[in-house]
C-alpha positions as CSV (number, residue, x, y, z in Angstrom):
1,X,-16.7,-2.6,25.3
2,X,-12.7,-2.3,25.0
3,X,-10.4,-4.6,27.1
4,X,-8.9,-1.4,28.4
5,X,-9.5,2.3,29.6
6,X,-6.1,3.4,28.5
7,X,-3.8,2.2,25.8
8,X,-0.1,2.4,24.5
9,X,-1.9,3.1,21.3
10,X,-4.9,3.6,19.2
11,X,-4.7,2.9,15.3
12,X,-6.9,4.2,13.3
13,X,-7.9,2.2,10.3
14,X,-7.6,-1.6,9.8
15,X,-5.9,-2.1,6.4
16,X,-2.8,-3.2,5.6
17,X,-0.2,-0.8,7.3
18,X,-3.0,0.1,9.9
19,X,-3.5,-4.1,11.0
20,X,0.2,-4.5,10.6
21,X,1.4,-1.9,12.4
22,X,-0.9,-2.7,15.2
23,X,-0.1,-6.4,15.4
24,X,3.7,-5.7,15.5
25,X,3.4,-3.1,18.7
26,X,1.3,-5.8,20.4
27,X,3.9,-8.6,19.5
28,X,6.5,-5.7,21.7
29,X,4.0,-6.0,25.0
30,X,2.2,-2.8,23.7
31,X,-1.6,-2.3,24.1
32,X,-3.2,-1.8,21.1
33,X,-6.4,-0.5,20.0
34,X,-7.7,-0.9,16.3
35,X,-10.3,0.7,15.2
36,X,-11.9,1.3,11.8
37,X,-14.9,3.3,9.9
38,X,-15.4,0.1,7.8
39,X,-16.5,-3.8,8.1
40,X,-14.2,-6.7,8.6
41,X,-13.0,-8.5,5.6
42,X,-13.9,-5.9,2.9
43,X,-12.4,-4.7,-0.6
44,X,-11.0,-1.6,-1.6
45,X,-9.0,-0.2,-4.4
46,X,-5.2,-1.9,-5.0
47,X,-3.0,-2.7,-7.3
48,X,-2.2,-5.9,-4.8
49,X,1.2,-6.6,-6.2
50,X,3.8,-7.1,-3.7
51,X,7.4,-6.3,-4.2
52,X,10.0,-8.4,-2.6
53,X,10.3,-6.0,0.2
54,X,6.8,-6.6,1.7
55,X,7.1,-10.5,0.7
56,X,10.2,-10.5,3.1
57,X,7.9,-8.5,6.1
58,X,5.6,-11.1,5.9
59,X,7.7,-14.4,5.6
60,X,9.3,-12.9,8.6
61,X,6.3,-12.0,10.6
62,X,5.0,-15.8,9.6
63,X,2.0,-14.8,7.5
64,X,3.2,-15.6,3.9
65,X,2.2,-19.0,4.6
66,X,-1.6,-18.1,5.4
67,X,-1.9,-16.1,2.0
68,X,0.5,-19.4,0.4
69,X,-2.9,-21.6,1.7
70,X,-5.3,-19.9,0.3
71,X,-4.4,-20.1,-3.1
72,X,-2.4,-16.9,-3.8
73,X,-0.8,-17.4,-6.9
74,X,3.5,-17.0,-7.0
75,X,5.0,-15.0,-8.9
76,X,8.5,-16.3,-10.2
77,X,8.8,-13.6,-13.2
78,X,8.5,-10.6,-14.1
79,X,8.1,-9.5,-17.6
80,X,8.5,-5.4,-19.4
81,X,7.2,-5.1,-22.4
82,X,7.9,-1.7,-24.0
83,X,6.5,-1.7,-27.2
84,X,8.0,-4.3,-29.0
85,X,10.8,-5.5,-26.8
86,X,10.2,-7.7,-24.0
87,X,12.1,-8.1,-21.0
88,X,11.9,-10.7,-18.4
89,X,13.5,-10.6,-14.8
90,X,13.0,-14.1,-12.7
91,X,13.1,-13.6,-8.6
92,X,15.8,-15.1,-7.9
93,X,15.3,-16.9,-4.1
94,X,16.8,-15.1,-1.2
95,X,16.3,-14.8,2.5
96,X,13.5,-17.1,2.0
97,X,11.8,-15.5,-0.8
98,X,11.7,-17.2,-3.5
99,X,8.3,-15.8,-5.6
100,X,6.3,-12.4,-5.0
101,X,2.5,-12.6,-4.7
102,X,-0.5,-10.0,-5.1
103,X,-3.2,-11.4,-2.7
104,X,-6.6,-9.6,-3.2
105,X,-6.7,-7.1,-0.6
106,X,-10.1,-8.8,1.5
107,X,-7.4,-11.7,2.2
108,X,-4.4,-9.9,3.2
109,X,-6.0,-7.0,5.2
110,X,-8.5,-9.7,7.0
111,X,-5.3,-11.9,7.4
112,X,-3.2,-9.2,9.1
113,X,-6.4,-8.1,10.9
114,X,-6.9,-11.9,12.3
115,X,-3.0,-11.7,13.4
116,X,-2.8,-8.3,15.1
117,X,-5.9,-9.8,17.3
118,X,-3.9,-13.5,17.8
119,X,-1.2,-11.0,19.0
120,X,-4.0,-9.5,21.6
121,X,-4.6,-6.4,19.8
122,X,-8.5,-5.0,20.6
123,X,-10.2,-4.7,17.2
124,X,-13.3,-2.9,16.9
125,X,-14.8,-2.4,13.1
126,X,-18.0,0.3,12.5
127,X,-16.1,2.8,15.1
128,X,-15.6,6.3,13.4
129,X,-12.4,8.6,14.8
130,X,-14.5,12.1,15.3
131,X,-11.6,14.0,17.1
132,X,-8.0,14.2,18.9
133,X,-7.9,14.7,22.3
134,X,-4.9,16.6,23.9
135,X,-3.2,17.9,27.2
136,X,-2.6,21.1,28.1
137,X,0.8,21.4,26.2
138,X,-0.8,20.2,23.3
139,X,0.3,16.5,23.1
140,X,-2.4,14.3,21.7
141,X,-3.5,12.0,24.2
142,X,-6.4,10.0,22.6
143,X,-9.5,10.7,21.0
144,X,-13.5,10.5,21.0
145,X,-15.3,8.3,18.5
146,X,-18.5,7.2,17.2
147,X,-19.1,3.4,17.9
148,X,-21.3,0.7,15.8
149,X,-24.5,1.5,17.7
150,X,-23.6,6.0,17.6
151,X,-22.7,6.3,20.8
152,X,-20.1,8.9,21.6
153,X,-17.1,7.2,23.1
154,X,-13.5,8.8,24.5
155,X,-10.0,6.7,24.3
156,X,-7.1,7.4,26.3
157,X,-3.9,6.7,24.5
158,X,-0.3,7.4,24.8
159,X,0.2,7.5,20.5
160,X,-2.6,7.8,18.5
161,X,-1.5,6.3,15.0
162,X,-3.3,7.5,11.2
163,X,-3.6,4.6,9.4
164,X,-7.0,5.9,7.5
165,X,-5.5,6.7,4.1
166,X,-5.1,9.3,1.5
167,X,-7.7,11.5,3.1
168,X,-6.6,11.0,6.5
169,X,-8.7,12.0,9.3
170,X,-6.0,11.9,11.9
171,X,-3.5,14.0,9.8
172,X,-5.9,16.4,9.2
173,X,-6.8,17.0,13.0
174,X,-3.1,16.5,13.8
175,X,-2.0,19.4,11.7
176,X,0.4,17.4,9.8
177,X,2.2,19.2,7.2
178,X,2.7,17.9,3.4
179,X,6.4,17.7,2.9
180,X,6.5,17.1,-0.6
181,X,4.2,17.0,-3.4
182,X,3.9,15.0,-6.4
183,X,3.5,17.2,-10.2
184,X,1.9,14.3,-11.9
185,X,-0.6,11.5,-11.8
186,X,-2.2,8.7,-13.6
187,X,-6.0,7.9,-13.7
188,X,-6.6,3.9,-13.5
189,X,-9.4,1.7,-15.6
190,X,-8.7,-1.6,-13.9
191,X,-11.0,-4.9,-13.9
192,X,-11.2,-8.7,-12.6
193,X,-10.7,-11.4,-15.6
194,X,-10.6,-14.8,-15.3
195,X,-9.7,-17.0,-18.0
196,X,-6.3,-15.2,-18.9
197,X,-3.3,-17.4,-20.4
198,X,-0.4,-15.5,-18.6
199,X,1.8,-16.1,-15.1
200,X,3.6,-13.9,-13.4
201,X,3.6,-10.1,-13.9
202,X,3.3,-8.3,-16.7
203,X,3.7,-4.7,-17.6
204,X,2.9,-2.6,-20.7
205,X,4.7,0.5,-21.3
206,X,3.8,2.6,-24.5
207,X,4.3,6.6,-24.6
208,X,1.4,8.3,-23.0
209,X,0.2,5.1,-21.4
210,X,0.9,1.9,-19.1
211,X,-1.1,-1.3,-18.5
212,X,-0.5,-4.5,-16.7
213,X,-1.9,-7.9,-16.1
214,X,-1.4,-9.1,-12.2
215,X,-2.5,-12.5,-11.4
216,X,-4.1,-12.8,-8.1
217,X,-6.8,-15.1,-6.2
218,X,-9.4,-17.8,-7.8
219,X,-7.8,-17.8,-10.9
220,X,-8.4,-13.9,-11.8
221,X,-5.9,-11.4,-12.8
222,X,-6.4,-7.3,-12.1
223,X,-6.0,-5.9,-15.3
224,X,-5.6,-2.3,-15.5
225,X,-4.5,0.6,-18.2
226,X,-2.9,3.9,-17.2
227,X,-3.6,6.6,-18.8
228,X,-3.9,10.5,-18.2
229,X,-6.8,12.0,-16.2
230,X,-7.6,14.4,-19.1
231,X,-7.8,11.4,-21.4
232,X,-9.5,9.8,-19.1
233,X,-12.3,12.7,-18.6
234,X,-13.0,12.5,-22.7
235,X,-12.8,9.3,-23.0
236,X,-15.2,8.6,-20.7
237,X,-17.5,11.8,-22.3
238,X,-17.4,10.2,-25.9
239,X,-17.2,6.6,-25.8
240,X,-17.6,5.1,-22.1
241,X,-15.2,3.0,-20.0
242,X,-15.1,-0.2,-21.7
243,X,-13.8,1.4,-25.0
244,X,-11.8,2.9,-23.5
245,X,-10.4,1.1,-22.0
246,X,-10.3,-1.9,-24.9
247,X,-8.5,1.2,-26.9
248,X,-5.5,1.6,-24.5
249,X,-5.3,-2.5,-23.8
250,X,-4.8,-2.5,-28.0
251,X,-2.5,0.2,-27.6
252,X,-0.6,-1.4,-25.2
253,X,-0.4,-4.3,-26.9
254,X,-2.9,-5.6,-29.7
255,X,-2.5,-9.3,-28.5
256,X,-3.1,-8.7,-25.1
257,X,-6.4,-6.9,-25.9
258,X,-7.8,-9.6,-28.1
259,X,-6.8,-11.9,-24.9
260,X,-8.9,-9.7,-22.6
261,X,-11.6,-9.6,-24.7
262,X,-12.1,-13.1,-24.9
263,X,-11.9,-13.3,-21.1
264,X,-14.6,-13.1,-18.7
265,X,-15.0,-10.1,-16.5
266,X,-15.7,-10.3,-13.2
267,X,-18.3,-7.4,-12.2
268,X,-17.8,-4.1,-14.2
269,X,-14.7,-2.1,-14.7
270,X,-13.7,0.4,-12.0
271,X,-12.1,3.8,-12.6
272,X,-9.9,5.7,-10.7
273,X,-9.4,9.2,-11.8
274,X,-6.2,9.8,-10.4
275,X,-4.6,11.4,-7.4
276,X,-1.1,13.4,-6.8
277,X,1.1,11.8,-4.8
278,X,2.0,13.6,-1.2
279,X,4.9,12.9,1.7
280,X,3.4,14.5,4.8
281,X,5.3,14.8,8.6
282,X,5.4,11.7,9.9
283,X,4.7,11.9,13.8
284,X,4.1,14.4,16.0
285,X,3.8,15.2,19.9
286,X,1.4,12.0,20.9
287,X,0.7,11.2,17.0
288,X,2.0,9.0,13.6
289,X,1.0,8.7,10.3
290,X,1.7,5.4,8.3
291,X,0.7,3.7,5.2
292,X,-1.4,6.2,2.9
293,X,-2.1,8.9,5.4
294,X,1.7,9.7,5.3
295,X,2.7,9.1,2.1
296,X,1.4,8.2,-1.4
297,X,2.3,7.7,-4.8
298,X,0.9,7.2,-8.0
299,X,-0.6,3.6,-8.6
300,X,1.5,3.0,-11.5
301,X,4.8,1.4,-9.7
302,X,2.7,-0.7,-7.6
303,X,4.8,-0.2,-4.4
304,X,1.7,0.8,-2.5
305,X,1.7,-2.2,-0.1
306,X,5.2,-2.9,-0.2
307,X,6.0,0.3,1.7
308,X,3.0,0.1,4.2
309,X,4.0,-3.2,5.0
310,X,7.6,-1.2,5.5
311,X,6.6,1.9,7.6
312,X,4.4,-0.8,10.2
313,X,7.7,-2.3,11.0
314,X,9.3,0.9,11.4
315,X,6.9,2.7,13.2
316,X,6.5,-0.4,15.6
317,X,10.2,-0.2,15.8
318,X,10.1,3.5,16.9
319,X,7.2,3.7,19.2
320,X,8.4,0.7,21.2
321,X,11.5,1.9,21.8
322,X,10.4,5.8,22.3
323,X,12.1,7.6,19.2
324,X,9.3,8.2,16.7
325,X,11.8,10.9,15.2
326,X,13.5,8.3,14.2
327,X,10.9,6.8,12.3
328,X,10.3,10.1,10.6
329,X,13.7,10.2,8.9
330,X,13.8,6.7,8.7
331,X,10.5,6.9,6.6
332,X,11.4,10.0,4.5
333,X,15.3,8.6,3.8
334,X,14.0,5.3,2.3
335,X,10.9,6.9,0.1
336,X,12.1,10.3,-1.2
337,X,13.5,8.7,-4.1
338,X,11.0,6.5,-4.6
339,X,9.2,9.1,-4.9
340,X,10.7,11.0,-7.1
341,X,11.3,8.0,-9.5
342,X,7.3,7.4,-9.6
343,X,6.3,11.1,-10.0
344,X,8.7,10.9,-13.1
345,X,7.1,7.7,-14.4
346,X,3.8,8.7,-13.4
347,X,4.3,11.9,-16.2
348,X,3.5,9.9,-19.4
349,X,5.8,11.8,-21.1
350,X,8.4,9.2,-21.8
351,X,9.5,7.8,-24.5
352,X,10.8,4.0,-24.2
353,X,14.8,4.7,-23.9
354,X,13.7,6.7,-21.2
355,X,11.5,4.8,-19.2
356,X,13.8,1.5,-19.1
357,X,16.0,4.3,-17.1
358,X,13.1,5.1,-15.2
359,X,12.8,1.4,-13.9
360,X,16.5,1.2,-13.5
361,X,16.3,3.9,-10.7
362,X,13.5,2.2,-9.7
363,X,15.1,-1.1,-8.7
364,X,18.3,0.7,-7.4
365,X,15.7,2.3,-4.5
366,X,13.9,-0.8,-4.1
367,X,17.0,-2.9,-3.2
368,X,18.4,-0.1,-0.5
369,X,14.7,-0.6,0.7
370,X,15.1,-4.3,0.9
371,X,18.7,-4.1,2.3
372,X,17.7,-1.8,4.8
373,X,15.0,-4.6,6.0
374,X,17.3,-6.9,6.0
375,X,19.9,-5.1,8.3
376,X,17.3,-5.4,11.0
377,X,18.8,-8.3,13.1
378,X,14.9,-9.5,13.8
379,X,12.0,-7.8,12.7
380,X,10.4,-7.7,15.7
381,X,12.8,-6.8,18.1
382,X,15.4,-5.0,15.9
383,X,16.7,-1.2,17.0
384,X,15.7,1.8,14.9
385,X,19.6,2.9,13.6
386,X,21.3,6.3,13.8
387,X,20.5,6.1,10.2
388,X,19.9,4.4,7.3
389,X,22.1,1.5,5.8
């Protein structure tokens, strides 16, 4: 069933920070399990933006060029509109990034999934995490699953890694604690349109509300308003979803409402109602916590990815090299203030002055994110530092 009996680690979940972080420990000599409750290859809710942070991991883990080849479109701008002012930033090129991208998420997570295997990672899909298992001082040393057929089934591992999102069964079993905890939240009406006349990104700001357009694969863009959940909840009572959400798109912007209108919709719209944001502990004795299951924040700043891709290469770092604290404050240094930045944008209670500040601290954490990435001689071998850059 498993190439092993024992491994340096088992992930649990195969998405984005769960593959990654998987494919980089194997790329170190480590052996690697990967499980996951779901199927190979499937979707799931994003905002699939990447910011130039997680373009640079994957240039330099050599899989840009696999999403490049399948179409992804680049993104070369990026483009504010708050209310009537526009305001357009171009990427400029550097350390070989030269556009950003937002891949749908059934081509990057299959993508890092394939590479974590080419790297000699075991994956196993339809396997369901049921408990920890731990030694007599309490380290976690594995755990017993459910495979595809229901059998019962016990793996030994030296780190057992929570890569199974916002409602994270390994945190929960692990005891980790919630370190900070976001005030606000937006919900999310979001759809799949093809036929719309815009590149790059885009992004709506309006008080009370937020909407963007986000091209991505086979010529469709994710197009999404922000909103609050209790507008949301009477929206939804009075006038259904796609009101609704043609009322904020004109609010945002009559133009670009009339544009989606006249495009074709992939599917129906999807709704999310919203979630607070959370930072909890990042490792414990035998155990980690990356991408979702450590830390989330509101959907609106799109960072999602950006810092899963991030916390792979740093918990790969860390667990190689046998300093998982490391990766803790490592973690919790680079996001605090990212954080902070998106619980304060993710209030609606802006007015436009105030959220052009908003982004300005936003970029300010974003490129002390990307320098820190940078100051990693090779991102495969680099050393976790004393601290960060």
């Amino acid at each position: 069933m498993f190439a092993h009996t024992t491994y340096d680690a088992l992930v649990v979940g195969a998405r984005c920070a769960g593959a990654a972080t998987a494919m980089l420990m194997a790329r170190k000599g480590m052996r690697v399990l990967l499980i996951d409750r779901g199927s190979y290859g499937t979707d799931t809710v994003s905002t699939h933006a990447l910011m130039r942070g997680g373009v640079l991991q994957l240039h330099c883990w050599g899989l840009l060029s696999r999403l490049q080849e399948a179409g992804t479109p680049p993104v070369r701008e990026t483009t504010f509109h708050y209310g009537d002012q526009s305001v357009t930033v171009a990427i400029k090129p550097s350390n070989g990034v030269d556009a950003l991208y937002a891949p749908r998420r059934t081509l990057l997570d299959a993508t890092l999934v394939d590479a974590a295997r080419e790297a000699g990672v075991t994956v196993r899909h339809g396997h369901t995490v049921m408990g920890l298992t731990q030694r007599s001082d309490g380290r976690v040393c594995g755990a017993t699953a459910i495979d595809v057929d229901g059998n019962a089934i016990t793996i030994k591992a030296d780190l057992v890694i929570g890569a199974d999102g916002v409602c994270s069964s390994v945190a929960r079993m692990a005891g980790a604690e919630t370190l900070a905890a976001a005030r606000h939240t937006t919900a999310v009406i979001y759809g799949y349109h093809s036929g719309i006349g815009l590149d790059n990104y885009h992004w709506w700001y309006q008080p009370g509300i937020g909407a963007g357009a986000i091209p991505t694969n086979r010529g469709r863009h994710c197009v999404f308003v922000s909103l609050s959940p209790e507008r949301l909840r009477h929206g939804l009572s009075r006038q259904g979803r796609a009101t609704l959400f043609s009322e904020v798109l004109h609010q945002a912007d009559p133009e670009l409402a009339a544009m989606i209108a006249a495009a074709h919709l992939d599917a129906s719209l999807c709704v999310f109602s919203g979630r607070k944001g959370f930072m909890r502990q990042a490792c414990g004795p035998g155990w980690a916590l990356v991408g979702d299951a450590g830390y989330f924040k509101d959907p609106l700043t799109a960072h999602g990815i950006t810092d899963a891709l991030r916390d792979a290469e740093l918990l790969a770092n860390a667990a190689s090299a046998e300093r998982l604290p490391e990766y803790a404050a490592i973690r919790d240094e680079l996001s605090l203030r990212l954080f902070e930045v998106t619980d304060a944008i993710a209030a609606l209670d802006w007015d436009l002055e105030r959220i052009k500040g908003l982004h300005q601290e936003l970029n300010q954490a974003m490129k002390l994110e990307v320098e820190y990435l940078l100051s990693l001689k090779h991102p495969h071998t680099a050393k976790i530092e004393e601290k960060v850059a």
